[in-house]
Each structure stands twice: as C-alpha cells, then as structure tokens.
C-alpha positions as CSV (number, residue, x, y, z in Angstrom):
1,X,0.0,0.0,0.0
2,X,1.7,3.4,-0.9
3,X,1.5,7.1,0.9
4,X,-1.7,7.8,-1.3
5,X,-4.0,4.6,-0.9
6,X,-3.3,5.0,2.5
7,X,-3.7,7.9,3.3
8,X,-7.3,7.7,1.4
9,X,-7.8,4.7,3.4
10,X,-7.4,7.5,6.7
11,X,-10.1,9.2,5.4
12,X,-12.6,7.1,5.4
13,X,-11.7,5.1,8.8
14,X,-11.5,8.6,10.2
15,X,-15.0,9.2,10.0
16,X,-15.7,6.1,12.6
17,X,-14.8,6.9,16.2
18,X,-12.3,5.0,17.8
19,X,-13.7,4.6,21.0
20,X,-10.7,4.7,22.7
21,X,-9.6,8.3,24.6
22,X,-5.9,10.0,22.9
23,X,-5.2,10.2,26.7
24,X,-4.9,6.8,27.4
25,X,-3.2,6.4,24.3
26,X,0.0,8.8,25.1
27,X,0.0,7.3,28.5
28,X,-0.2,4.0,27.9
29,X,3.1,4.5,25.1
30,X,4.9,6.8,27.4
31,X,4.9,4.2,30.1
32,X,6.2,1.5,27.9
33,X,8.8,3.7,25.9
34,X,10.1,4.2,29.4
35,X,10.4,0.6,30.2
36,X,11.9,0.0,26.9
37,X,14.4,2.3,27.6
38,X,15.7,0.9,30.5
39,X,15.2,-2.7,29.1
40,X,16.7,-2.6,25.8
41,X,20.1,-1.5,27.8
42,X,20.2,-5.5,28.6
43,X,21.7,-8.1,26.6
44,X,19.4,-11.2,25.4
45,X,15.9,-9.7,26.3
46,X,16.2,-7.1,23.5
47,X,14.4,-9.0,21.2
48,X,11.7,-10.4,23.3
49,X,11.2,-6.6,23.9
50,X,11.4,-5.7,20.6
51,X,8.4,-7.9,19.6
52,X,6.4,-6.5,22.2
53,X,6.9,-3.2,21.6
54,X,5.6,-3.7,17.8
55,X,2.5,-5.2,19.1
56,X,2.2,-1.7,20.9
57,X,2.7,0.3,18.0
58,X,-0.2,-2.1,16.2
59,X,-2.9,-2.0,18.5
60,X,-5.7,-0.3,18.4
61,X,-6.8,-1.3,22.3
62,X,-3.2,-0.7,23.4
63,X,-2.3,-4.2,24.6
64,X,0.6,-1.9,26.2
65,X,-0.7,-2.2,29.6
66,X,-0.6,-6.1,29.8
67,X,2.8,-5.9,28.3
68,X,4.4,-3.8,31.0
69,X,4.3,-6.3,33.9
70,X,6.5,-8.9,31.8
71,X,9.0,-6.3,31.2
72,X,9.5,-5.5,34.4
73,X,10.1,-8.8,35.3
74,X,13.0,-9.3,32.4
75,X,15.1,-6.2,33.9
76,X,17.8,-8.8,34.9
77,X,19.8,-9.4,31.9
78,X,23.7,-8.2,32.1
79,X,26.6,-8.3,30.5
80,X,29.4,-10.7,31.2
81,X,31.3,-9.5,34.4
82,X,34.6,-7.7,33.4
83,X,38.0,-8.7,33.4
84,X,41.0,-7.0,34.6
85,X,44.1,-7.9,33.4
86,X,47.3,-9.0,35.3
87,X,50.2,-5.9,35.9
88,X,52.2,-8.6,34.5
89,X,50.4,-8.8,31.3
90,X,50.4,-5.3,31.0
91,X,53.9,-5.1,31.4
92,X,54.6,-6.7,28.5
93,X,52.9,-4.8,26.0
94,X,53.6,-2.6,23.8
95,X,52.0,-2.8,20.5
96,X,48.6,-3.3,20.1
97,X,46.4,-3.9,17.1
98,X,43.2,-2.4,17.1
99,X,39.7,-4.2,15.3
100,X,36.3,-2.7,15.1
101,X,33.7,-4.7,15.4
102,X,30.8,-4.5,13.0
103,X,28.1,-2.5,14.4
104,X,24.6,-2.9,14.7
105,X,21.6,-0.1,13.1
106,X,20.7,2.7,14.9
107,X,17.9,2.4,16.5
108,X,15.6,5.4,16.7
109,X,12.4,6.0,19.1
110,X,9.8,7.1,18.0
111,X,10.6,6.1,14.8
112,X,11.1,8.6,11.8
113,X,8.5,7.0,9.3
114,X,6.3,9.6,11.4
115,X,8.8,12.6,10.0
116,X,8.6,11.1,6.8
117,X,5.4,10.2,6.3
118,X,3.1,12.2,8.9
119,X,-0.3,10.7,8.2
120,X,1.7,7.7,10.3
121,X,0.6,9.8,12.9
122,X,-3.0,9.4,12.6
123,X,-3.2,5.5,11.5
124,X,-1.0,4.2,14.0
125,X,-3.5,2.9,16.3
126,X,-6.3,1.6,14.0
127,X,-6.7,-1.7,13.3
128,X,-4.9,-2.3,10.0
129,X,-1.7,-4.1,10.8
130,X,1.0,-2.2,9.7
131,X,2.8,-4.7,8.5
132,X,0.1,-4.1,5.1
133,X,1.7,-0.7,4.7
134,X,5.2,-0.8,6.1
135,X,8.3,-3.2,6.7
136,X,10.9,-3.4,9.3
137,X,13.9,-3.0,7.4
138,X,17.9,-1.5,7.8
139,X,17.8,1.8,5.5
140,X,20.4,4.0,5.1
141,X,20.1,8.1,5.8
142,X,22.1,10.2,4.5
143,X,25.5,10.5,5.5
144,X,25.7,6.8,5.6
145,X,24.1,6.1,9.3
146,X,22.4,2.3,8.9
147,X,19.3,2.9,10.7
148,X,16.5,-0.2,12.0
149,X,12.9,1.1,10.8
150,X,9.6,1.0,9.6
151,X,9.7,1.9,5.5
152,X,7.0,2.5,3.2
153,X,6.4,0.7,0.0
154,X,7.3,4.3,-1.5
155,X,9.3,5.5,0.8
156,X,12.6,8.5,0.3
157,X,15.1,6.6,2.1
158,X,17.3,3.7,0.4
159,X,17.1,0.2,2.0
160,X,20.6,-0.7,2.9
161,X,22.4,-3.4,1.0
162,X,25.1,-5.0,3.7
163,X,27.8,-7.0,2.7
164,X,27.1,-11.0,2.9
165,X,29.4,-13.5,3.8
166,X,29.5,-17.0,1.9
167,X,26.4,-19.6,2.8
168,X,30.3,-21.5,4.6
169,X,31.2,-18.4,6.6
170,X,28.0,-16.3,7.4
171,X,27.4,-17.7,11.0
172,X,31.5,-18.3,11.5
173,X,33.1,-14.5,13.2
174,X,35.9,-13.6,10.4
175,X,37.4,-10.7,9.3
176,X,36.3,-8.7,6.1
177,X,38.4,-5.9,4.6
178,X,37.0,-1.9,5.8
179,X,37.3,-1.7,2.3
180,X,34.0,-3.5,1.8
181,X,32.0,-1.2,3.5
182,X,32.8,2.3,1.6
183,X,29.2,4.0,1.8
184,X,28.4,3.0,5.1
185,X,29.4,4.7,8.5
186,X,30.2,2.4,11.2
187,X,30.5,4.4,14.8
188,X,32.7,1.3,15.9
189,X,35.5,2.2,13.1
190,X,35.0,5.8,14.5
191,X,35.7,4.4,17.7
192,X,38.8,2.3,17.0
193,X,40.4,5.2,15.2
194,X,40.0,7.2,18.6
195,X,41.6,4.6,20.6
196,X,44.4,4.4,18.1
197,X,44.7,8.2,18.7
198,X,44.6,7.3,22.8
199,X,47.6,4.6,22.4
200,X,50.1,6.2,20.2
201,X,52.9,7.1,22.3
202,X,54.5,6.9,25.5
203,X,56.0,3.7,24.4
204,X,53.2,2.1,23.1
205,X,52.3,2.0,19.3
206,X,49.0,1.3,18.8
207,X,47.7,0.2,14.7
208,X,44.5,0.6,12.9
209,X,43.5,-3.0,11.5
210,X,42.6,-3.0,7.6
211,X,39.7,-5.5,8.5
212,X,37.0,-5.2,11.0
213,X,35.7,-8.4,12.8
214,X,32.3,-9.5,11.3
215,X,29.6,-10.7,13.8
216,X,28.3,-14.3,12.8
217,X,24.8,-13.7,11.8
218,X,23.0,-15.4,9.4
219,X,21.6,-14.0,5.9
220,X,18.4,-13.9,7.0
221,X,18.7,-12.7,10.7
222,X,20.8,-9.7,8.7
223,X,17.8,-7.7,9.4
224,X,15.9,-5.2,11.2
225,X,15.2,-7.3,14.0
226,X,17.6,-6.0,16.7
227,X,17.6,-9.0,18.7
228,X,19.5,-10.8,16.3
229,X,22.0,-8.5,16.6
230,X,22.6,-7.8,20.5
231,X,22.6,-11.9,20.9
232,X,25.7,-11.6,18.0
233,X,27.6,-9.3,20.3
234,X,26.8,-10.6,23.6
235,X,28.2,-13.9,22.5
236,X,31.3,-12.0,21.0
237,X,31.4,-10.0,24.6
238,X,31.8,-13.1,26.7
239,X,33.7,-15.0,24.9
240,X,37.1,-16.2,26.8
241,X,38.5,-17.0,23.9
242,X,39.1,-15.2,20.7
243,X,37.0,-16.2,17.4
244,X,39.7,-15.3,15.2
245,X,43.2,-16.6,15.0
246,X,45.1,-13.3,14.7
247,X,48.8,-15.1,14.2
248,X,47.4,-16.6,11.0
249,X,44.9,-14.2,9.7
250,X,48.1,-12.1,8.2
251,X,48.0,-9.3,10.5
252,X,51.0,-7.7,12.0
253,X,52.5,-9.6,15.0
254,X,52.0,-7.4,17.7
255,X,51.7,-8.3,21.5
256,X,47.7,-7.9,22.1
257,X,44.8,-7.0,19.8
258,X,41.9,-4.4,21.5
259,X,38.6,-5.5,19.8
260,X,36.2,-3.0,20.2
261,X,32.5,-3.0,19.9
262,X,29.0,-1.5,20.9
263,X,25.9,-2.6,22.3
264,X,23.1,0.0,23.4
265,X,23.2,2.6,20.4
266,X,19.8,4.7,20.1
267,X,17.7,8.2,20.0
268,X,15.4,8.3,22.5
269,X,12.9,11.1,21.5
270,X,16.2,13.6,22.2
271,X,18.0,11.6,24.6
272,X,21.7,9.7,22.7
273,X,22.9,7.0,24.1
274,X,25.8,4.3,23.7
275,X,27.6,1.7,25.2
276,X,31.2,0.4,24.0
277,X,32.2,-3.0,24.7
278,X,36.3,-3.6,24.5
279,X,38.1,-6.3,24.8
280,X,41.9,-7.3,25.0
281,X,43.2,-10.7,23.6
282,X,46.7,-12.6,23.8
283,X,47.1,-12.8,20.0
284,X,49.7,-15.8,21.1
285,X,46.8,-17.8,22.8
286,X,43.6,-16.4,21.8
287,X,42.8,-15.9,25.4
288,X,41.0,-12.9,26.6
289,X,43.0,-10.9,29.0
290,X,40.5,-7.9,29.6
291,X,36.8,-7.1,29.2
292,X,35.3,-4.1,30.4
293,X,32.1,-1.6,29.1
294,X,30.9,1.5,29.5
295,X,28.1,4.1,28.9
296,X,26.2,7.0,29.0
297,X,23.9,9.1,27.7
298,X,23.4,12.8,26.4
299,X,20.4,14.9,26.2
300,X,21.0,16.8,22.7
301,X,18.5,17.6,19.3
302,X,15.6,15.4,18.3
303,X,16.6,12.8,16.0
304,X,15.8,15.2,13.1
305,X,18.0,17.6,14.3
306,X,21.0,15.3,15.2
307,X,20.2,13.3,11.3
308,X,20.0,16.0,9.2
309,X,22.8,17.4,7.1
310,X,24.2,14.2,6.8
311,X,24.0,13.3,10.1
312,X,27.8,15.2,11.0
313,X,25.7,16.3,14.2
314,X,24.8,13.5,15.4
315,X,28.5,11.7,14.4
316,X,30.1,14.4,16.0
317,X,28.1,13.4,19.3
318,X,29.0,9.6,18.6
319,X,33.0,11.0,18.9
320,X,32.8,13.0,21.7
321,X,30.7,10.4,23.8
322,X,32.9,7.6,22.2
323,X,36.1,9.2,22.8
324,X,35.2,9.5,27.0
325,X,34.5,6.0,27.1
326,X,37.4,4.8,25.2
327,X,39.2,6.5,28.0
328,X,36.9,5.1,30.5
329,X,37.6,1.6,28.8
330,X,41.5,2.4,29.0
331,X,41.5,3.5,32.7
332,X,39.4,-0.1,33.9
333,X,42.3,-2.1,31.5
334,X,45.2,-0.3,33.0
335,X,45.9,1.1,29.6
336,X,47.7,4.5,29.9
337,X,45.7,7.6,29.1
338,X,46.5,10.8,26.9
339,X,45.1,13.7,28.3
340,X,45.7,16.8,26.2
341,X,48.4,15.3,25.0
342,X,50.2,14.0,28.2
343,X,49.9,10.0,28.9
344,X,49.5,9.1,32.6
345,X,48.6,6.0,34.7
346,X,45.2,6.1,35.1
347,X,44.2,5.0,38.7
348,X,40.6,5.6,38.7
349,X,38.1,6.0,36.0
350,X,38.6,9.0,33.6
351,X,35.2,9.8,32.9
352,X,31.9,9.8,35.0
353,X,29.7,6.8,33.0
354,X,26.5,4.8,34.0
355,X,28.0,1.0,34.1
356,X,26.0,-2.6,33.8
C-alpha cells in the first residue's frame, strides 16, 4: 500500500470513532517507551522486547498495559562480568592492534517514518496491521548512518544493501576488509580510530586493523530485528576465547589485539545513548585478558536535528561520547591515558559513565 492509498484509506476510517480516549493512548506508550528504555540497555531480552513493543505500535486497544508487567520482570539481563588484566600482562605490552567490530543499526524512538510520512501519525493505532503498509527494514540516511525502521512501500530513504558472507562463513566470526564497507558509516570504526589516537605514544604504538571483525549472523537474521544483533555481540562479549586466529589471519604480529565493539546505540525522542564493549586478547593464545564496558547518555537535538545534514551532528556526538569511554575503557584495562596530549597512569576512572 503506498502514501496515497493510504492515506485515502485515513479518510474514510477517520470518520468512525475509535472509542478509545488519545489520553490513554499517550499514557499508555509513554509508560512503555520508558520501560523499553531501561530494558533494551540489557543483553538477550532485546528481542523479546522488541516484539512486544511492535505489538504496541499495532494495536488499536493498546495491549501496552498487559505488556508492562513482563517487562519488568526481564530487567535482569547483564553483560558478562569484566576482566581486569594482570600488571604482568600489561607489562609486557607494547604494541597493540586495534579491530572494530561490525556494528549494529541505529535504532531510533519514535521512529522517523512519522517525519517522513506524517499521516503515520494518525493511523498508527487503527486496526490495520501495519505490517500491510510498512516493513521493518535496515535503511540508510544520509550520511551513511544504517538505521532499524519501519519503511514505506514508497518510501525517500534507500534500503541498505550489507555485505554477505558466503552460505560456509555467514554464521563463522571472520574478518572482512574496511574496504568492503565504503558508503556506510560504522560508529565502531570511528571508535577504533580514537583509541588508536589514545595509544600512540608513550612507548606504546598502537595500529589501525585494515579488516574489521564481522559478527556471525546469518543472511536472513541480517535484518531489522535488533535482537539478532545484541545476541551476536553478547556472544562476541563473553567469549574467553578469541573467534579469530590473529597469528594466521596475516596481521602484524603485535603483543595484544583491543577489539572493540558497541551494544546499546539509540535516539530516544532527544536523549543519545551508547555503550562500547572492549576487549583485550593474547594474540599468542587467543585468550581474553581484559573485558570491560561502558556508557552513557546525552540529552541533545531530536533525531531530526541530530540526522540532518548528513548526520555530521549526530557523528560528532558519537566522537565526543565515544572518545570518553574509550578513556573510561583504558582507565578499567590499566591502559595508559593521553590527556591533552600528556599520557599518565590512570588509577581511577577518567570519565563519569552509567556502568551494567
């Protein structure tokens, strides 16, 4: 169904009453966007919520009350507990390797099909599924920022085309070339190229891999559907030992490899906020020797604001709340920490940060 059928499809349901109040509406999706907020911040109970939170944006009688109590009740998911590497360990390094891992879509709340297509709006809560109008899918915005939404049939925005692995390596972790992903910005690469920046010096020297470490997720779970996606990186986060086989995967011998990575990463009407995941591995062993996360939040622009102009707003915010929990991720390793351009030994955390 395109913009025009449906929104002469409005028309006519318009003129029956709902019989259901636009207060109770707003309050009832209030009261669950703030549950999904604090809910989504969990790994593995992402996608139940997910699902849950689409049967909101369906119903016409606002199921959203009954769904509310279950939420609650699956506020207990965490990440794997961190690991804090030896002095010894530490003392023996000196260069480090650094890998992005591949990120997962922004997700934005509400979502912008009601920017670009305002009669949304009005139809949200009738009793047409909207699954007759509009699919979940990973679109690109301009600027290259890979976004999980609802599209329409006609919509402005380009449905992203990500890179697939062969049918013998999609659900195996491997490392692609950067190279492979030209037109699309990846916050983790961003992120990798700060703590590069962090590194340098000070007797340490600190490389930029060529490849970025691809999460093992099948073709068809390549999707909109979050959940896939935060069950990819948990796994990756508590693994103990390394996917990848750095010694034969023809990357410079160095003495550890940081692999870093993001979980939470979302608007919330005009709330930002992100979580980075790192991780230090033995290259010699494939053991992991440290593990630690971080995040935090910042109240900016609405997601128009921050996506506009090819998003270099809303990247900008990604650096500058990326860059202080890099740092916050260094200080918990024992890594050393440049601070306008002077390294020291960090002996408490750099940065004030909400933590699991």
């Amino acid at each position: 169904m395109t913009q025009n059928e449906l929104t002469a499809w409005w028309s006519e349901k318009s003129k029956a009453s709902y019989g259901k109040s636009s207060a109770e509406i707003v309050a009832a999706e209030t009261s669950v966007n703030i549950v999904y907020r604090k809910a989504s911040s969990h790994v593995g109970i992402s996608h139940f919520f997910e699902k849950r939170f689409d049967m909101q944006r369906s119903s016409p009688t606002m199921k959203s009350y009954g769904v509310l109590l279950p939420l609650l009740l699956v506020l207990t998911g965490c990440l794997a507990t961190p690991i804090k590497p030896s002095p010894y360990k530490m003392a023996e390094i000196r260069t480090i390797l650094v890998v992005p891992v591949e990120s997962p879509p922004l997700e934005v709340i509400p979502d912008l099909i009601e920017t670009r297509f305002p009669v949304y709006r009005q139809y949200q809560y009738q009793a047409m599924p909207y699954n007759l109008y509009l699919e979940e899918k990973i679109y690109k915005n301009p600027g290259g920022v890979l976004i999980a939404g609802l599209v329409s049939k006609d919509d402005s925005v380009p449905v992203a085309e990500l890179h697939q692995a062969s049918a013998s390596m999609e659900k195996s972790a491997s490392l692609e070339p950067a190279a492979s992903l030209p037109e699309n910005w990846m916050p983790t690469f961003m992120l990798a190229q700060e703590a590069v920046s962090q590194l340098n010096g000070d007797g340490f020297k600190a490389m930029l891999s060529k490849h970025y470490y691809r999460l093992p997720i099948a073709s068809g779970d390549r999707n909109a559907n979050l959940g896939n996606w935060h069950n990819a990186i948990g796994q990756w986060y508590e693994q103990s030992m390394s996917s990848i086989d750095y010694q034969q995967s023809g990357q410079e011998h160095v003495d550890a490899v940081l692999e870093v990575g993001i979980d939470s990463y979302r608007i919330f009407d005009a709330q930002t906020s992100l979580q980075v995941l790192i991780k230090l591995i033995d290259p010699n062993t494939r053991q992991v020797i440290g593990r630690t996360s971080a995040k935090t939040f910042s109240v900016e622009d609405s997601p128009q604001t921050l996506l506009n102009h090819e998003a270099e707003k809303f990247k900008q915010l990604m650096t500058g709340m990326g860059a202080q929990l890099v740092a916050s991720g260094f200080s918990d390793l024992g890594l050393p920490l440049k601070v306008s351009g002077q390294y020291i030994k960090p002996t408490q955390s750099a940065v004030d940060r909400l933590t699991p």
